[in-house]
TORKOL-4160 file (C-alpha; in steps of 0.2 Angstrom, whole numbers, padded with zeros to 4 digits, m for minus):
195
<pt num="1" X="0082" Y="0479" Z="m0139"/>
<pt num="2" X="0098" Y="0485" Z="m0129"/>
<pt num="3" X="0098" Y="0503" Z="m0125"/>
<pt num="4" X="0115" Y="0512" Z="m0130"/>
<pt num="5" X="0122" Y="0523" Z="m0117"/>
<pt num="6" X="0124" Y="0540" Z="m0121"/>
<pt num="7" X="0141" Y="0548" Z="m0119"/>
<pt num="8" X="0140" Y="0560" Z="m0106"/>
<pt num="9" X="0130" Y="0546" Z="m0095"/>
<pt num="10" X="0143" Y="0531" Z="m0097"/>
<pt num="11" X="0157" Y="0547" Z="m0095"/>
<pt num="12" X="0148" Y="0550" Z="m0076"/>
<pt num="13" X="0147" Y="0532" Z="m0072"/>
<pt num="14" X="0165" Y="0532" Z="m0076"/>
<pt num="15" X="0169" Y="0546" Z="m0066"/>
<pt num="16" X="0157" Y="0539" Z="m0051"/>
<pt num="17" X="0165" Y="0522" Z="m0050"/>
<pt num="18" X="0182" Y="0530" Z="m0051"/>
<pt num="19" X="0179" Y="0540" Z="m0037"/>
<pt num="20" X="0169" Y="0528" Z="m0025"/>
<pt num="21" X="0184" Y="0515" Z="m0029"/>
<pt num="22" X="0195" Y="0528" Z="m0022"/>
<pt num="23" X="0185" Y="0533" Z="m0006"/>
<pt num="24" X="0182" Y="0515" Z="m0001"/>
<pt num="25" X="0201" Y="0512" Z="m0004"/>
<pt num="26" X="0204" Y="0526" Z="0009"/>
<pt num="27" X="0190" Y="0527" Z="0019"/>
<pt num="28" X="0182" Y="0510" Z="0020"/>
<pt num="29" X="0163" Y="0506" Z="0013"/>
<pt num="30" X="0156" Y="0512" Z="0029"/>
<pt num="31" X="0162" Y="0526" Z="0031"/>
<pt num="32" X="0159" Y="0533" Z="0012"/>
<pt num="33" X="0143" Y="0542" Z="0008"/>
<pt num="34" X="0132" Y="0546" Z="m0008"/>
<pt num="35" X="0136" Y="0565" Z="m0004"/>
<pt num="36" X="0155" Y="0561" Z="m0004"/>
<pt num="37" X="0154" Y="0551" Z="m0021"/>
<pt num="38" X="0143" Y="0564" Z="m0028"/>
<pt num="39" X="0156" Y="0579" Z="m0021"/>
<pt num="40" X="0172" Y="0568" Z="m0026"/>
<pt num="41" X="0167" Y="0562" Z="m0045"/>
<pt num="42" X="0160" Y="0583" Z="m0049"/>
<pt num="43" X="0142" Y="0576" Z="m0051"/>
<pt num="44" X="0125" Y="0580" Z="m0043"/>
<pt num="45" X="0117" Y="0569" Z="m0031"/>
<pt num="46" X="0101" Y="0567" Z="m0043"/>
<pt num="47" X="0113" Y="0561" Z="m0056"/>
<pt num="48" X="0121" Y="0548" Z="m0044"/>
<pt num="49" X="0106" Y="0542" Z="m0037"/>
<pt num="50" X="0098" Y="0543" Z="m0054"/>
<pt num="51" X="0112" Y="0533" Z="m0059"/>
<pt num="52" X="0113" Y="0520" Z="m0046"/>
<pt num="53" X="0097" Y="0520" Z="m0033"/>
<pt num="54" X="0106" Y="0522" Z="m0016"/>
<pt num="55" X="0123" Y="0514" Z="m0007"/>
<pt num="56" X="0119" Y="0496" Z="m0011"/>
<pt num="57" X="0115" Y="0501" Z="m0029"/>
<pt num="58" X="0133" Y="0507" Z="m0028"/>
<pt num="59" X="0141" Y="0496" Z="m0020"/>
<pt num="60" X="0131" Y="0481" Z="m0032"/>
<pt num="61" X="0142" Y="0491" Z="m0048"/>
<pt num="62" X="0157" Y="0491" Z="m0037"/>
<pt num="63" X="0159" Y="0472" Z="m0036"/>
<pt num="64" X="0151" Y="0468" Z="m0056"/>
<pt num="65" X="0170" Y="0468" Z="m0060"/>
<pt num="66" X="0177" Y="0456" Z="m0046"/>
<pt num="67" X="0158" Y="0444" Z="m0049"/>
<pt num="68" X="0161" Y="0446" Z="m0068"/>
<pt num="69" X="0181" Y="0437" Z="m0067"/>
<pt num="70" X="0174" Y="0423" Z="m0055"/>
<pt num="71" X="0158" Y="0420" Z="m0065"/>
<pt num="72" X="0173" Y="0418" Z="m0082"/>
<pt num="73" X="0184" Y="0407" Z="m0070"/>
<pt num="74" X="0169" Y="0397" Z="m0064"/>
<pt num="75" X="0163" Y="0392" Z="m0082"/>
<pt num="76" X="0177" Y="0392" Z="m0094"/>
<pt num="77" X="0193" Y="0395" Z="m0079"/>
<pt num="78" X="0204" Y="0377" Z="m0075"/>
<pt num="79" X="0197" Y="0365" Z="m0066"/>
<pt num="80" X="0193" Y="0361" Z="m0052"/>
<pt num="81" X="0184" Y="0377" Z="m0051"/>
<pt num="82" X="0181" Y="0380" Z="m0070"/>
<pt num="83" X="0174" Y="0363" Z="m0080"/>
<pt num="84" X="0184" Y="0346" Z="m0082"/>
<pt num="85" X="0182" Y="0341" Z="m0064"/>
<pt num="86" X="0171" Y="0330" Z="m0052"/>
<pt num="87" X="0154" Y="0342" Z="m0043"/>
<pt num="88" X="0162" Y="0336" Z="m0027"/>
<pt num="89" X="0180" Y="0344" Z="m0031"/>
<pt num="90" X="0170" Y="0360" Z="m0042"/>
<pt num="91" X="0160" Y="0363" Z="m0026"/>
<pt num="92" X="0172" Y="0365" Z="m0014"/>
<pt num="93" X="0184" Y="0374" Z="m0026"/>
<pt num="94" X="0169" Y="0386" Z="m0031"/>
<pt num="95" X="0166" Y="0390" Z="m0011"/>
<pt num="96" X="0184" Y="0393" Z="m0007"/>
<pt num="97" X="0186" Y="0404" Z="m0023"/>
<pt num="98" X="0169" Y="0411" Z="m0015"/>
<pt num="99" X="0175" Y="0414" Z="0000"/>
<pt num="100" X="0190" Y="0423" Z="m0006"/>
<pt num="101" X="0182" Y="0436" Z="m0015"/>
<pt num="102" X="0170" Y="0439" Z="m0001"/>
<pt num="103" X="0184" Y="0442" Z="0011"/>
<pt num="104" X="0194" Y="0454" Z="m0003"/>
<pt num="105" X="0177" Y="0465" Z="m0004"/>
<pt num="106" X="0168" Y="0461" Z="0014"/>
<pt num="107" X="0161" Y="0477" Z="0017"/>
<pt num="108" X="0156" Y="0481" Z="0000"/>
<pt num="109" X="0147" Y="0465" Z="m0002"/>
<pt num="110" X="0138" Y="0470" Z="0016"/>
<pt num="111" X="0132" Y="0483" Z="0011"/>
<pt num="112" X="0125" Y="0475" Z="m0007"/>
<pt num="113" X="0116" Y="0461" Z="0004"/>
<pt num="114" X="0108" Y="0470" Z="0019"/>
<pt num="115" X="0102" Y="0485" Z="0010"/>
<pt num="116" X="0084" Y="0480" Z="0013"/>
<pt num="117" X="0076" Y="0463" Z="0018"/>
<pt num="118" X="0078" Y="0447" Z="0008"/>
<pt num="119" X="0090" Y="0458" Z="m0003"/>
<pt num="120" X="0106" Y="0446" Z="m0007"/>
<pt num="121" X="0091" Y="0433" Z="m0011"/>
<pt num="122" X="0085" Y="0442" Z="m0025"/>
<pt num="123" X="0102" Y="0450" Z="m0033"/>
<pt num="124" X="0106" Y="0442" Z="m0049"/>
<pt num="125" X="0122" Y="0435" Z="m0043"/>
<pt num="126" X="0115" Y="0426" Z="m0028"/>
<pt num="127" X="0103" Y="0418" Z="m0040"/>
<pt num="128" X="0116" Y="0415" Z="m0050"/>
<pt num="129" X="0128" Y="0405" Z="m0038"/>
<pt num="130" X="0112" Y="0395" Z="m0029"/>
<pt num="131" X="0110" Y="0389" Z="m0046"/>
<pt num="132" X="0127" Y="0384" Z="m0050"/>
<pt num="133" X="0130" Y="0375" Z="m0032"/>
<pt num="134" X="0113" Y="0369" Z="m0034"/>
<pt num="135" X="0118" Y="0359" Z="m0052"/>
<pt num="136" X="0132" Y="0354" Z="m0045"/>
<pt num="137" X="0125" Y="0346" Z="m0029"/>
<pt num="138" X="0112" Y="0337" Z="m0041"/>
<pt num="139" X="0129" Y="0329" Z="m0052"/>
<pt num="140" X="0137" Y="0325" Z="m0034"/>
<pt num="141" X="0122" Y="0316" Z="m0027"/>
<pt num="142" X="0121" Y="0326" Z="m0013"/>
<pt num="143" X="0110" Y="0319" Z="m0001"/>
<pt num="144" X="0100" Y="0333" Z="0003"/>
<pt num="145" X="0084" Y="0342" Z="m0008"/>
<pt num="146" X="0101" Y="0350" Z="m0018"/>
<pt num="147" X="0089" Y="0368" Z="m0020"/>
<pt num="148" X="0086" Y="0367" Z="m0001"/>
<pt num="149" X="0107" Y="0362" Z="0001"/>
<pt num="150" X="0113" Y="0378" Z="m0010"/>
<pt num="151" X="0103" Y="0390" Z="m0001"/>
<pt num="152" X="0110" Y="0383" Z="0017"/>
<pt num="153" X="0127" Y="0383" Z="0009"/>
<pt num="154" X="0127" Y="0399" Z="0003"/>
<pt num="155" X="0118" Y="0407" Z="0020"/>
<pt num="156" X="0137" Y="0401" Z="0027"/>
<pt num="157" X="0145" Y="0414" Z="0016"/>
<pt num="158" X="0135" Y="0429" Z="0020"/>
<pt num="159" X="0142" Y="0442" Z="0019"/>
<pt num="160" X="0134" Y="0451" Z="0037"/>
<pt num="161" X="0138" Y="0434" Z="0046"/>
<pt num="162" X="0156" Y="0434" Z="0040"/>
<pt num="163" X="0159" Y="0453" Z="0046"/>
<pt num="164" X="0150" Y="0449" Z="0063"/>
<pt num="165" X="0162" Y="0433" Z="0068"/>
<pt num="166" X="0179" Y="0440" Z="0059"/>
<pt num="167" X="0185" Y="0445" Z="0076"/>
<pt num="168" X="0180" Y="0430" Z="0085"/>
<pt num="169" X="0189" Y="0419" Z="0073"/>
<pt num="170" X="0204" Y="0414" Z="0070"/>
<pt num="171" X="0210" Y="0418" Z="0055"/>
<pt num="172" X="0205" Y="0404" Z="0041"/>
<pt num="173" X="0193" Y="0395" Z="0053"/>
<pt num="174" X="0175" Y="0402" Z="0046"/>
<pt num="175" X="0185" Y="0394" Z="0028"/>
<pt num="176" X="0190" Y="0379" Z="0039"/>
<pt num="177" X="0172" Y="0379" Z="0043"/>
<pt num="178" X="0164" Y="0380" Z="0028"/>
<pt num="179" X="0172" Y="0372" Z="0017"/>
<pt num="180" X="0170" Y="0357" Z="0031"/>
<pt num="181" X="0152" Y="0358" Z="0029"/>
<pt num="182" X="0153" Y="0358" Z="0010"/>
<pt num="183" X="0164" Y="0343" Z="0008"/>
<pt num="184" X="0151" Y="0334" Z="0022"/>
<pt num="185" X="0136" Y="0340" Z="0014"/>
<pt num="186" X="0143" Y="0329" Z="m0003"/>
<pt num="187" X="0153" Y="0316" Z="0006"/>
<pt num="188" X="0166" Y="0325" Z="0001"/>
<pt num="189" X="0185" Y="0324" Z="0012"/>
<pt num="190" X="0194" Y="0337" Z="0000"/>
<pt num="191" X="0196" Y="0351" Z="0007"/>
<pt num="192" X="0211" Y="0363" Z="m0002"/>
<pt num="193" X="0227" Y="0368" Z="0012"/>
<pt num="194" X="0226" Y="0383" Z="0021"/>
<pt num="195" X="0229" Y="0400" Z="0011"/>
């Protein structure tokens, strides 16, 4: 049975997002705290943390928009990242498409995935995408336990390792570098031009 939200409570998590959307825009994720979300959408902190547990909670609603359009391009989009193509192309189109949308919301996602131990691991799009690179390492005949594969794969676009290396890098060379390690762990060359 699905609970229906009650007005003044989908109204406030209207008024919540809004306002975190904005801060972040201006401040960064780092730098915005509960109080300031709280202060800036005219709400109580009890509501907001009611509402949303604590900053990771937040940050999780935050990007439910951004996973929502790649889960809707990653099983009905055009191939090769949508159905239609080989597992060898899907996967490395799914990781660069990925890889995208961690670098468009890095330190949202940071903050989503470090919040407490083991966190990412148990989020439901992290289960989510492990079984989705997983299937598809199964179709490609990866050589590798393909369970075992998705979880290595996936720990090269964590978010926390992606922040920490971004200014020792040249720009595109963690994608370089992944995607690299996608199209070997298949026997895969393709590997999509530099953005």
């Amino acid at each position: 049975m699905t609970t229906k939200e009650r007005a003044d409570a989908a109204r406030n998590r209207r008024r919540i997002l809004t306002a975190a959307r904005l801060l972040v825009e201006r401040h960064g994720a780092d730098a915005v705290t509960m109080d300031d979300v709280a202060t800036a959408a005219g709400v109580g902190k009890g509501t907001l943390f009611r509402r949303f547990g604590d900053k990771a909670g937040l940050a999780r609603s935050l990007l439910a928009e951004a996973e929502r359009n790649l889960y809707l391009r990653v099983t009905t989009g055009e191939a090769p990242l949508g159905p239609g193509a080989p597992a060898t192309e899907r996967l490395v189109a799914f990781f660069d498409a990925y890889l995208a949308f961690l670098t468009a919301n890095l330190d949202l996602m940071r903050i989503a995935e470090t919040a407490k131990p083991g966190a990412r691991y148990r989020a439901e799009p992290y289960r989510y995408w492990h079984h989705h690179v997983a299937r598809l390492l199964v179709e490609a005949r990866a050589p590798a336990d393909p369970r075992a594969l998705a979880h290595t794969l996936m720990a090269a676009v964590a978010a926390d390792l992606h922040r920490s290396v971004s200014r020792e890098s040249a720009p595109g060379a963690m994608r370089n570098a992944v995607l690299h390690l996608v199209g070997k762990s298949t026997g895969s060359a393709a590997i999509p031009a530099p953005r």
